[in-house]
N, C-alpha and C positions, 0 to 999 in steps of 0.2 A: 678748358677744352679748346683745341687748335683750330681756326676756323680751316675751312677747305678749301683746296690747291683747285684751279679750273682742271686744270691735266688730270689728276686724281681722280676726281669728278666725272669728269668724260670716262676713261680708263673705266672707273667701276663700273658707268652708267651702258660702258660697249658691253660688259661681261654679260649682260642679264638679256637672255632669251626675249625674245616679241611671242607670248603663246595665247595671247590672246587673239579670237577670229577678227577681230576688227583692223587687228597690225595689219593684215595683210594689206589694206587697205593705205598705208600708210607709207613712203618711200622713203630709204634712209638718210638723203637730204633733210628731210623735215623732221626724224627720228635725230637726228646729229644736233641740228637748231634747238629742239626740245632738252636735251642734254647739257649743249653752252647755257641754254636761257636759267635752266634751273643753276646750271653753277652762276651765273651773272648775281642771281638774287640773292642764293645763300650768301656770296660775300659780301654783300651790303651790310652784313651781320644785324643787331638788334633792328626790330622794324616798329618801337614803340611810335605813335602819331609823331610827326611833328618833330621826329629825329634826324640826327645825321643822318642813321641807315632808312630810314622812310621817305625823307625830302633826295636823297640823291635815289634810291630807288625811283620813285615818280617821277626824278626829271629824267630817268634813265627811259624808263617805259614811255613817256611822253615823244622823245625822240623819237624811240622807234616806231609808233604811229604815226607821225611823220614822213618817216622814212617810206611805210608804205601806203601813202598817199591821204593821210587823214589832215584833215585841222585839226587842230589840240589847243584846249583852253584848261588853264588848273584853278577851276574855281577853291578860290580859300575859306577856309572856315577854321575856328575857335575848339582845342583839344587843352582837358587837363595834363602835368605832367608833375611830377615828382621825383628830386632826387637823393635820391637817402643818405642819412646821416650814420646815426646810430640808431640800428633796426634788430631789437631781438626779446626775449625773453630769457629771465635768470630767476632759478627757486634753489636757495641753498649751493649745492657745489656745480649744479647743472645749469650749462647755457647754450642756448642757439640762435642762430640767425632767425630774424622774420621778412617775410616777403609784405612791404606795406598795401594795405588793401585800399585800392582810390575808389573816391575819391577822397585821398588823406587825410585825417585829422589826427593832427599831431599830439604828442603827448609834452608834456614837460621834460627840459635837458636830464632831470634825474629820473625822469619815468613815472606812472602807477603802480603801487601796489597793493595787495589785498591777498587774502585767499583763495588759493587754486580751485576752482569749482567745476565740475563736468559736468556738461549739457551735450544731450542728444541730439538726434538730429529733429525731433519733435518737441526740443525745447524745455523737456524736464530734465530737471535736476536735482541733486544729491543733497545738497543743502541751500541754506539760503544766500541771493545771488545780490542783497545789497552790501555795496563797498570791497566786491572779488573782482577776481580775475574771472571770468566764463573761459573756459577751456571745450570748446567745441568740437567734436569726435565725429567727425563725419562717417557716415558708410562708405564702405569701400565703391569707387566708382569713377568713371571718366566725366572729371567736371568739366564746366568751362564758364559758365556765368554766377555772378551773386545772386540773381534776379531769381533762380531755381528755390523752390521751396524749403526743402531739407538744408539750403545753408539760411535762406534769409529768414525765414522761422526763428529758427532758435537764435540766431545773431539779435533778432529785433528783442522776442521772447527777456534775453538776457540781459537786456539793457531795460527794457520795463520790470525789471526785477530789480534792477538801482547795480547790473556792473558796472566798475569801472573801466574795463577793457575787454575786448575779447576776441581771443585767438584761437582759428580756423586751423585743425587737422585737415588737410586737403588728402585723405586717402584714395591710393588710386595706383595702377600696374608700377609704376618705374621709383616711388619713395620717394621721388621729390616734390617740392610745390609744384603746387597748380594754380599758377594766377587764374583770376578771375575778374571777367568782363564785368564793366559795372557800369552806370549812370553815367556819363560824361558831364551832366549842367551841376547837381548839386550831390551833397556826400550824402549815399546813400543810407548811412548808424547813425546812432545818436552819439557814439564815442569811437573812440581809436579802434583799429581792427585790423590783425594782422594775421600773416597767414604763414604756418608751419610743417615743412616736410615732414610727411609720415616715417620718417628712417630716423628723425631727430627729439619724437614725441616720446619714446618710451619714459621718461625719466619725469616728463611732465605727466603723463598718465599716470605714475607711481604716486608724484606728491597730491596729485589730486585726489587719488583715495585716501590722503591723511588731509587733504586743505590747509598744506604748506603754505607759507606767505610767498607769493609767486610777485614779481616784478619787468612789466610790458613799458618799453620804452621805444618809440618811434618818431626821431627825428632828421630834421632834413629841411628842405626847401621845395618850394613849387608854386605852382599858378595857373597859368593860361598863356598858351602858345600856339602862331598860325602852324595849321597847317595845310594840305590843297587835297584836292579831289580833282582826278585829269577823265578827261573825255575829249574824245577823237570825233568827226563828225566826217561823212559822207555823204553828201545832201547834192543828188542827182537829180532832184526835182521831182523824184517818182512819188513824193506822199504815201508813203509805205515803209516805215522803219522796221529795221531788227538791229534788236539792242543787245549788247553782250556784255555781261556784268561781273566782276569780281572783286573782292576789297585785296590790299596789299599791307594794312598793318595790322599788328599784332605786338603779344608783351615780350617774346624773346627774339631767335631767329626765325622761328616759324616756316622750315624746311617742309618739314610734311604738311604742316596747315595749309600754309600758302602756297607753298610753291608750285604745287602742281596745278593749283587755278592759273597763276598768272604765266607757268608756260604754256599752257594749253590756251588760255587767252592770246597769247601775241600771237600763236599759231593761227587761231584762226582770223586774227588781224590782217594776218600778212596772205591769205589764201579768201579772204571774204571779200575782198571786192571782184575779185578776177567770178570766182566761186557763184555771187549772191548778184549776177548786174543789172536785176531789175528791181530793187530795193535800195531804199537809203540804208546807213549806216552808222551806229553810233554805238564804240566803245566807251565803256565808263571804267574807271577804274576808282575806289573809296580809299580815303585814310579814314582813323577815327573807326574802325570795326570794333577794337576792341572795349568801344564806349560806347556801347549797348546800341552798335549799326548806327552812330552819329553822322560820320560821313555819305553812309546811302542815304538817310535822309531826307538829307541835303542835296542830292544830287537830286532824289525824286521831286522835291519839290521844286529845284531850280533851273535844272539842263537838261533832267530826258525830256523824251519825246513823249509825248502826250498818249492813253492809252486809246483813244480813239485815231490816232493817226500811228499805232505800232501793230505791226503784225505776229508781230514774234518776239519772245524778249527769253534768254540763255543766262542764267548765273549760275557761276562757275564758285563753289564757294568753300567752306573746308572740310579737305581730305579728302580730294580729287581721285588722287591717289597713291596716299600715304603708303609706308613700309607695312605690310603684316610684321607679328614675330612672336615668334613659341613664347607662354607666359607661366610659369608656374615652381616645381620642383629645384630647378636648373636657374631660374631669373629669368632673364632676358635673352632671346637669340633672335637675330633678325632671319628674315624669309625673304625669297625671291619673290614671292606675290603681294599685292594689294590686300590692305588692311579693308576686311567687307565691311566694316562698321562703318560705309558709304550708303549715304540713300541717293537714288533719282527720282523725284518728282515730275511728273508731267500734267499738262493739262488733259483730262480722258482721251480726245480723237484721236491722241498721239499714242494711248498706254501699246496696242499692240507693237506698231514700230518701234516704240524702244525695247520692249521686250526682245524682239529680234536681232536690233542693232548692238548690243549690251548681252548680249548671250554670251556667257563664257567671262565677261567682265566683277569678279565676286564684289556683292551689295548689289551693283549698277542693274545684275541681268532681274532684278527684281524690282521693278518699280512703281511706286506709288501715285495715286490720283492728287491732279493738286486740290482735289476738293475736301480731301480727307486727312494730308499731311503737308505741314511744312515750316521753316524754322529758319534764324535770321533775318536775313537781309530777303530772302525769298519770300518771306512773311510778309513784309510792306510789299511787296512787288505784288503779289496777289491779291494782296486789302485795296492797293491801290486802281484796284478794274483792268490791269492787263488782261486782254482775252485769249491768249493763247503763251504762255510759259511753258519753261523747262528748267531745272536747275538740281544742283547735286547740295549736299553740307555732309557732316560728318565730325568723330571725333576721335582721332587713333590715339594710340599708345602715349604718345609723346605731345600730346594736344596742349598747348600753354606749361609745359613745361620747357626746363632753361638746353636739356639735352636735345631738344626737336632740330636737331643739323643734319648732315651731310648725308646720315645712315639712315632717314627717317624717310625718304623721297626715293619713290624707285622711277627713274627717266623710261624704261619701257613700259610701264605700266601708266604713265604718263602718255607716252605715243598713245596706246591704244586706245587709251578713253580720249582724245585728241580725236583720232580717225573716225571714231563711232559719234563724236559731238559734231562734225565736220558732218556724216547722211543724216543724222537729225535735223541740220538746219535746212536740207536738200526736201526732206520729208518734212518740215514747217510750212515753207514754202510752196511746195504743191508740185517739188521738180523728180520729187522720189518716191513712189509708193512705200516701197518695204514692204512689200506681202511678200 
């Protein structure tokens, strides 16, 4: 897959209509910015912690907070990494790649093997699971974590049965793997665990209803490597923060996941001080999301602002505003709107304002109490006594899979939710009604 040309980028990003009410709000100076920003990020290509495309990402984003008047500190922190050797599985004349699931644990140079055995997503199986392979058959579904029941169940299940390996069908819209977010400190299986595209299982599915002698091999290298967490500060002396939050890594390019946080982020970067001038300031931006929110963490414990001196805290988190696109019959076809498999969260005094502001925006014009919903990185923000949040997540089509580029991110649909996150923080504040 070619990565994307910025001109391209732009090009496609001018074609797609502003229909949401909030664009109007929005001027196309800053709808243009929005467009560069997302092609800036897509070319960073892989945003795994701690990588090329992550560490020049950060120091990318770190400037431009700078640029528009911030401090910037990149506090560093500790990410696992992995890089693959030979990663697959082979039964008889069938072989495929596997995606290794971290945190790694390697198999030997000639691999395990045992009998193919199929386990559900609840963990029973067909036959008995000491000295096999577990061949794990997920339901069909937009994953993204290990930590979800229906995978870590039966992966645990399978190994207290005496597997010796066990390989993750990751079923889900597009047939390729679905990485999944895991532990960052320690490996979360008792043995190797790897993970297999649904376009690639059929043949494994076959031998497992005879419990063919299946052979899971996963090798490679890795460890522990720095990477930073950046945050921008504005400290006007006013004893009133608004904190604006979003992670920037992820296990492939992470177009739709991320991108539309982090241009929507520097948007309101570069319009919040002018915007916000009787409030301090403090952008955060996380590595390490994709190790079970390691980098927010870290940041909550070490550089935000305190929840009794915040007034407002905004995370922007994934699939902002990812690509819809027709799914079924036909495969895949992308759409000119936002994939609504977005949520917004609010704290209650807010819910009618966002209703309003977010009308016409699909997911967003719907939004939740945060007393009643919320997930990631917005999870700790709320446990942690913020008294007044807001924040988006989500999980489109192309969510931790290796396709989530260039087609995945629609830039006007970006503006829009931009515009409408821009009266929200007027309405935080106390400078917007919205009735």
């Amino acid at each position: 897959m070619t990565d994307p040309t910025r001109r391209g980028f732009l090009v496609g990003a001018a074609a797609l209509p502003l229909t949401a009410p909030a664009a109007a709000a929005h001027d196309a100076g800053a709808s243009d910015s929005i467009a560069a920003d997302l092609a800036t990020y897509i070319g960073f290509g892989n945003k795994q912690s701690g990588g090329p495309g992550d560490d020049a990402c950060g120091h990318w984003l770190a400037d431009e907070l700078a640029r528009a008047g911030f401090a910037t500190e990149k506090p560093a922190l500790s990410v696992p990494w992995f890089e693959p050797g030979r990663c697959e599985i082979a039964a008889g004349d069938a072989r495929a790649p596997l995606h290794p699931q971290p945190i790694v644990i390697p198999t030997p140079a000639g691999g395990v093997s045992g009998p193919l055995v199929r386990v559900d997503a609840h963990g029973r199986a067909d036959a008995p699971l000491a000295g096999a392979v577990a061949l794990v058959d997920l339901p069909y579904g937009r994953w993204s974590s290990a930590l979800a029941r229906p995978v870590r169940a039966p992966v645990d299940a399978a190994f207290a049965g005496g597997a010796k390996a066990a390989v993750i069908v990751t079923n889900g819209p597009t047939g390729g793997v679905i990485a999944l977010n895991a532990d960052g400190r320690a490996p979360m299986f008792a043995g190797p665990v790897g993970l297999l595209a649904p376009a690639r299982a059929a043949p494994f599915l076959d031998a497992a209803m005879r419990h063919d002698t299946a052979t899971v091999t996963l090798t490679g290298r890795g460890g522990r490597r720095p990477a930073f967490n950046i945050i921008g500060r504005l400290d006007r002396g006013k004893g009133r923060w608004i904190t604006i939050s979003t992670p920037r890594s992820g296990w492939f390019g992470c177009a739709g996941e991320r991108g539309g946080g982090i241009a929507a982020w520097l948007d309101l970067a570069r319009a919040a001080p002018a915007l916000l001038p009787d409030h301090d300031l403090a952008f955060l931006c996380n590595s390490g999301h994709e190790y079970e929110n390691l980098g927010a963490e870290e940041s909550l414990k070490a550089v935000a602002p305190k929840p009794t001196e915040t007034h407002f805290w905004l995370h922007l988190g994934a699939n902002v505003a990812a690509r819809d696109w027709h799914e079924g019959l036909f495969g895949l076809a992308p759409l000119s709107g936002a994939d609504s498999q977005r949520y917004l969260v609010a704290s209650p005094p807010l819910l009618p304002a966002a209703r309003r502001l977010f009308a016409g925006l699909a997911g967003l014009e719907n939004p939740y109490s945060s007393e009643a919903l919320s997930a990631g990185e917005l999870t700790a923000i709320i446990a942690a006594g913020y008294p007044s949040v807001a924040g988006v997540f989500g999980v489109h089509r192309f969510h931790h899979v290796e396709g989530d580029d260039e087609r995945c991110v629609d830039a006007a649909s970006v503006a829009a939710a931009a515009a409408a996150f821009r009266e929200l923080l007027l309405v935080a504040v106390g400078r917007n009604s919205a009735r």
